[in-house]
C-alpha positions as CSV (number, residue, x, y, z in Angstrom):
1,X,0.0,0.0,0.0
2,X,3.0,2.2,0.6
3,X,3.6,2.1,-3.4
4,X,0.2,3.7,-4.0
5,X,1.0,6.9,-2.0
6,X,4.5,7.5,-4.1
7,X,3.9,9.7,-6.8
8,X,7.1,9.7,-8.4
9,X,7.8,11.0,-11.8
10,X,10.0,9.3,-14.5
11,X,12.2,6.0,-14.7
12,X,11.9,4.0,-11.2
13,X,13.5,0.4,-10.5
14,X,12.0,-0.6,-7.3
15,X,14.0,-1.9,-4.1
16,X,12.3,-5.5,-4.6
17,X,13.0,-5.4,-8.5
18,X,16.7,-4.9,-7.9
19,X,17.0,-7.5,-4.8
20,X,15.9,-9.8,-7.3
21,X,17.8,-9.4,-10.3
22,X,21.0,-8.6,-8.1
23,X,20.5,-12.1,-6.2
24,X,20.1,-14.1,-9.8
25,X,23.3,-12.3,-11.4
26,X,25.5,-12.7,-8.2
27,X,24.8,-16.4,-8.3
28,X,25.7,-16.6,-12.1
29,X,29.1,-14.6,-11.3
30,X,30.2,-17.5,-8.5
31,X,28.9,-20.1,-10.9
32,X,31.3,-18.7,-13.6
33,X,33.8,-18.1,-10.9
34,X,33.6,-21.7,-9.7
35,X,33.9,-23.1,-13.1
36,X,37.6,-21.1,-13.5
37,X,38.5,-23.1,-9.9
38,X,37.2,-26.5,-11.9
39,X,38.1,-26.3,-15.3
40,X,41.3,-27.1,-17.0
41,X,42.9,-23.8,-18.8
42,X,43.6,-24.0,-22.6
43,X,44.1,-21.6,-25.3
44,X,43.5,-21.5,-29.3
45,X,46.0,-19.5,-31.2
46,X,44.1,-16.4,-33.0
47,X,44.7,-14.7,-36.2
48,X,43.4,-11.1,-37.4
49,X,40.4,-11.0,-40.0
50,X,38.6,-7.9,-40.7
51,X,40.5,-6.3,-37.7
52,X,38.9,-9.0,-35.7
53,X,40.5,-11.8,-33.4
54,X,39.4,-15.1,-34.8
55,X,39.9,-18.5,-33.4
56,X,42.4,-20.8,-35.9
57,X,40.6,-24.6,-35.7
58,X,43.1,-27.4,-34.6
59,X,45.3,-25.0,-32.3
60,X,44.0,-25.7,-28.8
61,X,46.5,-26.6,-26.3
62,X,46.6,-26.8,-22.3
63,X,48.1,-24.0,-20.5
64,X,49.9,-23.8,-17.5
65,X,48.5,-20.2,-15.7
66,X,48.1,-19.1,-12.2
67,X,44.6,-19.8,-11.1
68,X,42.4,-16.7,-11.2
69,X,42.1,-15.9,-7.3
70,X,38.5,-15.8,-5.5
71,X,38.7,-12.3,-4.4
72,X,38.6,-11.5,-8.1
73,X,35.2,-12.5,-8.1
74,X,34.2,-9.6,-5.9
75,X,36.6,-7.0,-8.2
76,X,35.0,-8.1,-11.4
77,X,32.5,-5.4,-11.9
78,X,35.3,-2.9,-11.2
79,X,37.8,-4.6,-12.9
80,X,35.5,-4.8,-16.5
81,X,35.5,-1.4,-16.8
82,X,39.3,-1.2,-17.6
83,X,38.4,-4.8,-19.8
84,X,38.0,-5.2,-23.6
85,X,34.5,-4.6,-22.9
86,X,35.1,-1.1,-20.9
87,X,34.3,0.8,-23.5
88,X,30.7,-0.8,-24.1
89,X,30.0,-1.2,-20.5
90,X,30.9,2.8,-20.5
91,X,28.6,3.5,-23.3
92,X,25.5,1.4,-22.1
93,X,25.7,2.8,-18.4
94,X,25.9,6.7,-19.9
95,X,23.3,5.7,-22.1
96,X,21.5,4.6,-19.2
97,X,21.8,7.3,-16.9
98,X,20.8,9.8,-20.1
99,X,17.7,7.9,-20.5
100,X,16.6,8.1,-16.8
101,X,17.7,11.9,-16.8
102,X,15.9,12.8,-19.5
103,X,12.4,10.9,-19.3
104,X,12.1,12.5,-15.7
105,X,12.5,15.8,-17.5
106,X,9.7,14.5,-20.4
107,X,7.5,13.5,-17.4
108,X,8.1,16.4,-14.9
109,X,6.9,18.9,-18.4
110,X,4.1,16.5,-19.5
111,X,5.4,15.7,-22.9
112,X,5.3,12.6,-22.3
113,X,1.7,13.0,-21.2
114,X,1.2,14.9,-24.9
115,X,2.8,12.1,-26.3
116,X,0.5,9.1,-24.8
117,X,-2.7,11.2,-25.0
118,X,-2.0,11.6,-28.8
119,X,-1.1,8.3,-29.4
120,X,-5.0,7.0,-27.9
121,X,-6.3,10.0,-29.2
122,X,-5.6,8.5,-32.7
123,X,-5.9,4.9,-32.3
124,X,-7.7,4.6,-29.2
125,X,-10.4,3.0,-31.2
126,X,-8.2,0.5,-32.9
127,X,-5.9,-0.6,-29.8
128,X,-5.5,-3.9,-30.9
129,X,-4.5,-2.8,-34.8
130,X,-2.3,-0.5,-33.0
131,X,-0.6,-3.2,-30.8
132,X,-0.1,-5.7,-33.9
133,X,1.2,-2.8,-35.4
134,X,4.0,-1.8,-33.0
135,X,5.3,-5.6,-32.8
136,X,5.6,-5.6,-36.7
137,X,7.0,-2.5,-36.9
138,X,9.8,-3.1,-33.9
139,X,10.2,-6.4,-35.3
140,X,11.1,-5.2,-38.6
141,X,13.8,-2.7,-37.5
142,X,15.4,-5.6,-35.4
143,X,15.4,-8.2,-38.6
144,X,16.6,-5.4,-41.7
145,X,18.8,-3.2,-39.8
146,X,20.0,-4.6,-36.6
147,X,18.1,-2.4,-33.8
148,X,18.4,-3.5,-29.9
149,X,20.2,-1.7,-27.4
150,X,18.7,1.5,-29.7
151,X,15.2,0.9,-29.2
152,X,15.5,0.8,-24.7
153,X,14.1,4.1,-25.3
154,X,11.0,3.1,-26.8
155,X,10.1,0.9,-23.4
156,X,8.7,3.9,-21.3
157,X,6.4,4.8,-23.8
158,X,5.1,2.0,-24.8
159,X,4.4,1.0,-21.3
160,X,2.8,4.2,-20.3
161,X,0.9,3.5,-23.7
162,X,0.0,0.4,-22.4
163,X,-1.7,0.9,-19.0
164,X,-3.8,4.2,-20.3
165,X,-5.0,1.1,-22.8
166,X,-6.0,-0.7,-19.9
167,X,-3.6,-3.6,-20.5
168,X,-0.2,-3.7,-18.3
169,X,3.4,-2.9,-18.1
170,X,4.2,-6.8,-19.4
171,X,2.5,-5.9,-22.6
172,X,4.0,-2.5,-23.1
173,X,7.7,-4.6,-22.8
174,X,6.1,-7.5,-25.0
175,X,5.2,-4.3,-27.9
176,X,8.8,-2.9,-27.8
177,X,11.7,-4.4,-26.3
178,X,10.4,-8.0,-27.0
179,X,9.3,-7.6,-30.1
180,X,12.5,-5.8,-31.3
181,X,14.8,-8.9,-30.3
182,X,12.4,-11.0,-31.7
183,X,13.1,-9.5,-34.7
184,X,16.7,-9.8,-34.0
185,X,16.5,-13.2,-33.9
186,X,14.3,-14.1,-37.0
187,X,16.7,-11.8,-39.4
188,X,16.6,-10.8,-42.5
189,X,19.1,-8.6,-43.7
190,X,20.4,-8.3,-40.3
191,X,24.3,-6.9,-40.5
192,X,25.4,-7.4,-37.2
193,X,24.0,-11.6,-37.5
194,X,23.2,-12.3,-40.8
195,X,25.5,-10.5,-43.2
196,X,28.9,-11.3,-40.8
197,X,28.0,-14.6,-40.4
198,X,27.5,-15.3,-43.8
199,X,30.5,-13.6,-44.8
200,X,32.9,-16.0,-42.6
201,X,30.8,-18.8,-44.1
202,X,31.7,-17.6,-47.8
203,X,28.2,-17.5,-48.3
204,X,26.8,-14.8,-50.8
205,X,25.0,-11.7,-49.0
206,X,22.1,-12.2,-47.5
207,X,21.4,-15.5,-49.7
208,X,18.8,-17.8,-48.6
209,X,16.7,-15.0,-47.7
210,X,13.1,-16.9,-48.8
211,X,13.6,-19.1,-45.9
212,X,14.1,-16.4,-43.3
213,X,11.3,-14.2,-44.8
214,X,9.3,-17.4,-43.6
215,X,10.5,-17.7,-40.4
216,X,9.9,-13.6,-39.5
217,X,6.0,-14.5,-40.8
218,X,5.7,-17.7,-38.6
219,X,8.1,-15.5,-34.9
220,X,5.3,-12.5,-35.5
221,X,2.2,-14.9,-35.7
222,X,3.5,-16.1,-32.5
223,X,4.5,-13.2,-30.7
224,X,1.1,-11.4,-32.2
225,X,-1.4,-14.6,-30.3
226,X,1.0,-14.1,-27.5
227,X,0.5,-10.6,-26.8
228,X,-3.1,-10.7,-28.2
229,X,-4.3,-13.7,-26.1
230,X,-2.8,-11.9,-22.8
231,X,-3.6,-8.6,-23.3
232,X,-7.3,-9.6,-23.6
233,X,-6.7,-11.6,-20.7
234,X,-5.5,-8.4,-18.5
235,X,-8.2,-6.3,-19.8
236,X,-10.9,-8.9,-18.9
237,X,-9.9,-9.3,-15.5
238,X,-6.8,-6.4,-14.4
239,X,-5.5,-8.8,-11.4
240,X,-4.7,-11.8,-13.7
241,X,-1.8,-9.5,-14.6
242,X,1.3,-10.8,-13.3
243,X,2.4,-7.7,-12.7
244,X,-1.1,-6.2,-11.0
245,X,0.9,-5.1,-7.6
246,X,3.5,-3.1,-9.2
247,X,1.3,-1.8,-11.8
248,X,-0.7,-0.1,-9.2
249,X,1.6,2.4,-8.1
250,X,1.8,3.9,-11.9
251,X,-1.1,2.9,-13.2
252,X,-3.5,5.6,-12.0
253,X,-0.9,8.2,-12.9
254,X,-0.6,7.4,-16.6
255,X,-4.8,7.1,-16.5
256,X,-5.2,10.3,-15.1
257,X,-2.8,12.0,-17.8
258,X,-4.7,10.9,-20.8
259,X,-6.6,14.2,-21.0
260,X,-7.7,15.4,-24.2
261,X,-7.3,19.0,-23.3
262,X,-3.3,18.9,-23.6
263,X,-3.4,18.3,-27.0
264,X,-4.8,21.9,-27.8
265,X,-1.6,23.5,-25.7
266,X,0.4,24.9,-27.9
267,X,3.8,24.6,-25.8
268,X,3.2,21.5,-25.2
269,X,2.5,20.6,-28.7
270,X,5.7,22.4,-30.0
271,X,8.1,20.5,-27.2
272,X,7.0,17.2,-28.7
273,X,7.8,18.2,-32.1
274,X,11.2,19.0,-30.8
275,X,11.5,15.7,-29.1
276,X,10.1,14.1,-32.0
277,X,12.8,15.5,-34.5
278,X,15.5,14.6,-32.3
279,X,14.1,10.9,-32.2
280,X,13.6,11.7,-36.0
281,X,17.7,12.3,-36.4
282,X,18.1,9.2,-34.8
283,X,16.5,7.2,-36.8
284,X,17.8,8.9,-40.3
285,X,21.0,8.2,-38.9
286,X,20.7,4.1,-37.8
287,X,19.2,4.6,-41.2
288,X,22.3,5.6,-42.5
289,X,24.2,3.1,-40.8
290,X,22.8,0.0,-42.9
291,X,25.0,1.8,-46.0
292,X,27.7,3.5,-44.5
293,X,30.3,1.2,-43.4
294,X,31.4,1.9,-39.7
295,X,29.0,4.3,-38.9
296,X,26.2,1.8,-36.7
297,X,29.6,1.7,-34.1
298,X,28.6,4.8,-33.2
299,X,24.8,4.6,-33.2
300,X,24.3,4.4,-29.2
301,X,26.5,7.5,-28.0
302,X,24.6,9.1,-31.1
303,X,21.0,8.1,-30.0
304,X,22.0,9.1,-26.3
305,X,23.4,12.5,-27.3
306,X,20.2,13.5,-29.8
307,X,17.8,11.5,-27.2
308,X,19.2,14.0,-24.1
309,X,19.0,16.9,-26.2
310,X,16.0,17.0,-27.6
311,X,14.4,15.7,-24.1
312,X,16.1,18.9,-22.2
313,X,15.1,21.2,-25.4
314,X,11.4,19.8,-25.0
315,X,11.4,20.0,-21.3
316,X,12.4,23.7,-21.6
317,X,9.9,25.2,-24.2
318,X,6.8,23.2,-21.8
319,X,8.0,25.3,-19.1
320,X,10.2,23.4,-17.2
321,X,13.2,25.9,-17.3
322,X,14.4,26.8,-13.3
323,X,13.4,22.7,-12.5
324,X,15.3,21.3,-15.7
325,X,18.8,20.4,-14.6
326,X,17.1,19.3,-10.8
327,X,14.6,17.2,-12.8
328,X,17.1,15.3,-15.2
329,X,20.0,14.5,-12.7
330,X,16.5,13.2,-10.3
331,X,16.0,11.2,-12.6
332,X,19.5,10.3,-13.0
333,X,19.5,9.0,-9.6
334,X,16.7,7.0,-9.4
335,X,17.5,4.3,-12.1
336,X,22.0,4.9,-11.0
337,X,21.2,1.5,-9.3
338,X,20.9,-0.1,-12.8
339,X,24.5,0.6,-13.3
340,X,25.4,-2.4,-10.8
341,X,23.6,-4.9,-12.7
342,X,24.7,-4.1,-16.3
343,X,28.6,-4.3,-14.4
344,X,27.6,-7.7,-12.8
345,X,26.4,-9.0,-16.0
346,X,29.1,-8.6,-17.8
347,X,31.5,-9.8,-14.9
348,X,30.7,-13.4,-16.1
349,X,32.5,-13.3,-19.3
350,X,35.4,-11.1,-17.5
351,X,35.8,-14.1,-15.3
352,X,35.5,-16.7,-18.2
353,X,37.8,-15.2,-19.9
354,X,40.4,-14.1,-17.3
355,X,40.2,-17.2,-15.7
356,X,41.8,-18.9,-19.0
357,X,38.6,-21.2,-19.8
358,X,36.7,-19.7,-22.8
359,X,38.8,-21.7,-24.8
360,X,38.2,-24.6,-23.3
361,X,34.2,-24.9,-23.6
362,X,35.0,-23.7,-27.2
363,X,37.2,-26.8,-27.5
364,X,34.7,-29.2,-25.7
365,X,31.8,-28.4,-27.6
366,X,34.4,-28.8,-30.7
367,X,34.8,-32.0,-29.4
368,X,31.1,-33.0,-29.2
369,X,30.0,-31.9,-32.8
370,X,32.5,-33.2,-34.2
371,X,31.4,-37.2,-35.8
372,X,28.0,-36.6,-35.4
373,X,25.1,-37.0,-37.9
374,X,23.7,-34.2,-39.5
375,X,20.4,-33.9,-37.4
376,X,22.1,-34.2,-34.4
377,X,24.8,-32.1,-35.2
378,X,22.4,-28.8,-36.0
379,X,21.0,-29.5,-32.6
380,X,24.5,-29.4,-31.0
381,X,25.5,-25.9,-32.9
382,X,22.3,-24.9,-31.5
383,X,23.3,-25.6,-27.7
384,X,26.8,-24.3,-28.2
385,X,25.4,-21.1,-29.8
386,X,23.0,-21.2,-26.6
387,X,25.6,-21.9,-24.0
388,X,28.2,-19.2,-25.4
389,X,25.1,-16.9,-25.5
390,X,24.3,-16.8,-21.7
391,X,27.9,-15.8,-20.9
392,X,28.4,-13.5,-24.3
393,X,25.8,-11.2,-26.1
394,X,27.5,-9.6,-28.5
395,X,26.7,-11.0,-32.1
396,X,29.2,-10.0,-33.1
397,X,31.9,-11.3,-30.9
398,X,30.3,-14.7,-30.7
399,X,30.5,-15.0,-34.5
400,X,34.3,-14.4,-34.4
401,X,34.4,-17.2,-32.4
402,X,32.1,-20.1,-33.4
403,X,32.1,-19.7,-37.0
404,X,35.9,-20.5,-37.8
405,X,35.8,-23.0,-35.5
406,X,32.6,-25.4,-36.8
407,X,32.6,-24.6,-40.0
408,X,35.6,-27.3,-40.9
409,X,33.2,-29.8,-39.0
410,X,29.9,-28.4,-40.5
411,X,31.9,-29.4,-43.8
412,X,32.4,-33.0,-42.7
413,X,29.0,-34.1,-40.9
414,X,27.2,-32.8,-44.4
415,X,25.5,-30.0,-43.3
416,X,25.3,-26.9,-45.5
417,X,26.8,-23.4,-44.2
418,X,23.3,-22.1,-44.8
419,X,22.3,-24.3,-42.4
420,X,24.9,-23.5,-39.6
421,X,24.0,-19.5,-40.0
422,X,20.2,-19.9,-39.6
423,X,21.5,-22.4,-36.5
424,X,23.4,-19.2,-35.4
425,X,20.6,-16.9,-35.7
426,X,18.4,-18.7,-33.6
427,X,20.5,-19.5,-31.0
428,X,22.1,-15.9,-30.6
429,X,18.5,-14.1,-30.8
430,X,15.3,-15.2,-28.8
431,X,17.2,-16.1,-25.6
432,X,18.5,-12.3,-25.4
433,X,15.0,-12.1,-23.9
434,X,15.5,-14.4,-21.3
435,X,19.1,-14.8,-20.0
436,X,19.4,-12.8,-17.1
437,X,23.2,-12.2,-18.5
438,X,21.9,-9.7,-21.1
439,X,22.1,-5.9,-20.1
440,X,19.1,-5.2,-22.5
441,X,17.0,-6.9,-20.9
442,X,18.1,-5.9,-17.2
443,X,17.9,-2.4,-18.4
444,X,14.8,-2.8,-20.3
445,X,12.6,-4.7,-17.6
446,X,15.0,-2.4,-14.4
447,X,13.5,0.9,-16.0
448,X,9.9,0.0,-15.5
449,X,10.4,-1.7,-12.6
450,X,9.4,-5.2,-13.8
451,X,11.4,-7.8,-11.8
452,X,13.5,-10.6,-13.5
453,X,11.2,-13.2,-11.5
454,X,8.1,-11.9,-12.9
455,X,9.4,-11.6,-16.5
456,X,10.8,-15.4,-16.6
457,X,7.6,-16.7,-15.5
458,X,5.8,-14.6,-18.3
459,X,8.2,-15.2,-21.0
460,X,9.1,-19.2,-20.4
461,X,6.5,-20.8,-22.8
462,X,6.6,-18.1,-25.5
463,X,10.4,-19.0,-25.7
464,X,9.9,-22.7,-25.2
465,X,7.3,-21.9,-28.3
466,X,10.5,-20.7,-30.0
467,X,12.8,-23.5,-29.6
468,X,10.4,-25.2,-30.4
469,X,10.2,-23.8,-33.6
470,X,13.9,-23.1,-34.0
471,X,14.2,-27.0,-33.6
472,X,11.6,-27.6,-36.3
473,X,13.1,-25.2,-39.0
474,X,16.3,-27.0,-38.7
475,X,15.1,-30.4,-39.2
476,X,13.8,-29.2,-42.3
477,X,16.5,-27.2,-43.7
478,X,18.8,-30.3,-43.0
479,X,16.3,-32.8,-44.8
480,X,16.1,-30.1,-47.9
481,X,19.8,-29.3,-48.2
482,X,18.8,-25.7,-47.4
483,X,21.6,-23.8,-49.4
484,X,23.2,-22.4,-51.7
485,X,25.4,-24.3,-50.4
């Protein structure tokens, strides 16, 4: 009951939210710690291809290291920061912080109110059409161009969006964030998945494409029934939610700022123009990204920089001018404890890596594939994609590291490259909605104040539905010889 009396503006991640999630990633940092005490160290030799370390097949060997010492368990999160993966940790926790700073100011001015009342104002009528909209739409940018960390800032809105529809904050993640990675996963023309992978595979660009047309249709008529099937379900009966409790403290707020009458103020009206061309430059520019080589590396700082300005512009032509620079760094504060469990995250694959045993569950699942039939073999790239996945989320980097490897065995156990990409796909993308490893997700579900708990037990099936399906496509692009080649 405490919840209900809080009227608090902007980003929150609740004290039971964060006990949560901290308790499930501290667990998975020992368990990765543990398994550097337990496993034998080894090492592949490495050579440079596109600027980019790659593993060299058939060049594992033991090492002889010093253990890496328990204490570094506790330094981890510290000791990333000045990692390989300091710059990105840098860059998602500014990005962070500029998001929570800026939609307190969007709040505190009632753009955001402008924004939401619009939105119902105009499809209010149609909510449904509007939701299947959104999930195609945020599933398309994820499949063509390779959206996902870009889109976090689309979660606030579509959540707010959400409960002044009368659904919950579950659906307002499931119409942005979810979707998006979704997408992701059933790629198209994807760069950052599709077009590297296929390029280490020799494979022509974005061949095959017919196949994962088909597989976007069949991920968005599930995701659609999903959403639609428990979005009814909410509206029916509002406590079936899963998330009823915590939707009560914000739930009344976003209700009582639907009102018609903003959208005839003209200050308000102009400051979400301004917002909306700085969210407008964005998107020209990830856009942009797709054809200009080297310019996506850039697309968060970019987002963050255009995002915060245009929220600070906006907040100041509403009227929030002597309150602005209070307002943002409030908001600032209020989601700073995110920042722990984006360090804590990535302080598995620190201690992986540190601890001299990457290389050796690279080897072993080497080991594993290697001999076995061609069914059975797609299903074992598909667990070793998985298990890498839960410790690394980066496409990217992942790539660099399975593809030179199995590709000699893919070769040998008659399956078709084509075949070992698609395998890739799907175990790189669905499960970045579910792996508690993924700072996405944390930040995602942490700036709504969903718990990690809550979002597993909504999310299981839907992805068991995916395997499920992932599993299925493979059989049948192994039984067709799905090529070119």
């Amino acid at each position: 009951m405490e919840e209900k009396k809080q009227e608090k503006k902007g980003l929150q991640i609740s004290a039971r939210t964060f006990v949560i999630t901290l308790a499930v990633l501290l667990f998975i940092v020992v368990l990765a710690g543990v398994l550097t005490l337990v496993l034998p160290q080894g090492s592949f030799e490495y050579a440079l291809v596109d600027g980019r370390q790659t593993v060299v097949p058939g060049t594992y060997h033991l090492t002889q290291t010093v253990r890496l010492p328990v204490w570094h368990w506790l330094t981890a999160p510290v000791e990333v920061l000045f990692s390989s993966e300091g710059v990105t940790a840098a860059m998602i926790i500014a990005f962070l912080l500029l998001i929570g700073g800026t939609f307190q100011v969007l709040d505190e001015s009632r753009v955001l109110n402008y924004i939401i009342t619009a939105v119902i104002h105009r499809f209010g009528h149609k909510k449904y059409r509007l939701l299947l909209m959104m999930v195609f739409l945020c599933m398309l940018v994820g499949s063509t161009i390779g959206m996902f960390e870009e889109t976090v800032t689309l979660v606030p809105i579509t959540v707010a969006l959400a409960l002044s529809l009368g659904w919950d904050s579950l659906v307002g993640l499931g119409m942005s964030i979810l979707s998006v990675g979704f997408g992701f996963a059933s790629a198209t023309f994807n760069p950052f998945t599709v077009g590297i992978t296929q390029k280490l595979a020799g494979l022509p660009a974005f061949s095959g494409l017919a196949l994962r047309a088909g597989v976007f249709v069949l991920v968005y008529a599930l995701l659609s029934a999903f959403l639609l099937r428990y979005a009814k379900r909410v509206e029916k009966d509002p406590r079936s939610s899963l998330v009823w409790e915590h939707d009560l403290s914000i739930r009344d707020r976003y209700l009582s700022s639907v009102d018609g009458n903003i959208l005839a103020e003209k200050e308000i009206r102009r400051a979400a123009l301004v917002f909306g061309c700085g969210f407008g430059v964005v998107l020209v520019y990830i856009l942009a990204g797709f054809f200009v080589e080297g310019l996506s590396d850039y697309s968060l700082p970019v987002m963050a920089l255009c995002f915060t300005v245009g929220g600070l512009a906006a907040g100041r032509i509403a009227g929030l001018k002597k309150g602005l620079a209070k307002n943002f760094f409030s908001g600032m504060g209020a989601i700073a404890p995110s920042v722990l469990l984006i360090l804590l995250a990535l302080s598995a694959k620190f201690l992986l890596s540190e601890g001299g045993i990457m290389d050796t569950i690279l080897n072993a699942a080497y080991g594993v594939i290697a001999g076995a039939s061609p069914y059975t073999a797609v299903l074992l790239l598909l667990a070793f994609v998985l298990l890498l996945q839960f410790f690394i989320g980066s496409a990217t980097a992942k790539a660099f590291l399975i593809m030179p490897l199995v590709l000699p065995l893919v070769d040998l156990v008659g399956l078709t490259r084509q075949t070992a990409v698609q395998a890739f796909l799907f175990g790189d993308g669905f499960t970045n909605m579910i792996f508690p490893t993924n700072a996405v997700l944390l930040i995602s579900i942490g700036l709504v104040g969903v718990s990690y708990g809550k979002w597993f037990k909504w999310t299981w099936k839907l992805q068991l539905g995916t395997l499920l399906l992932s599993v299925a496509v493979l059989m049948g692009c192994v039984a067709l010889g799905y090529g070119p080649f």
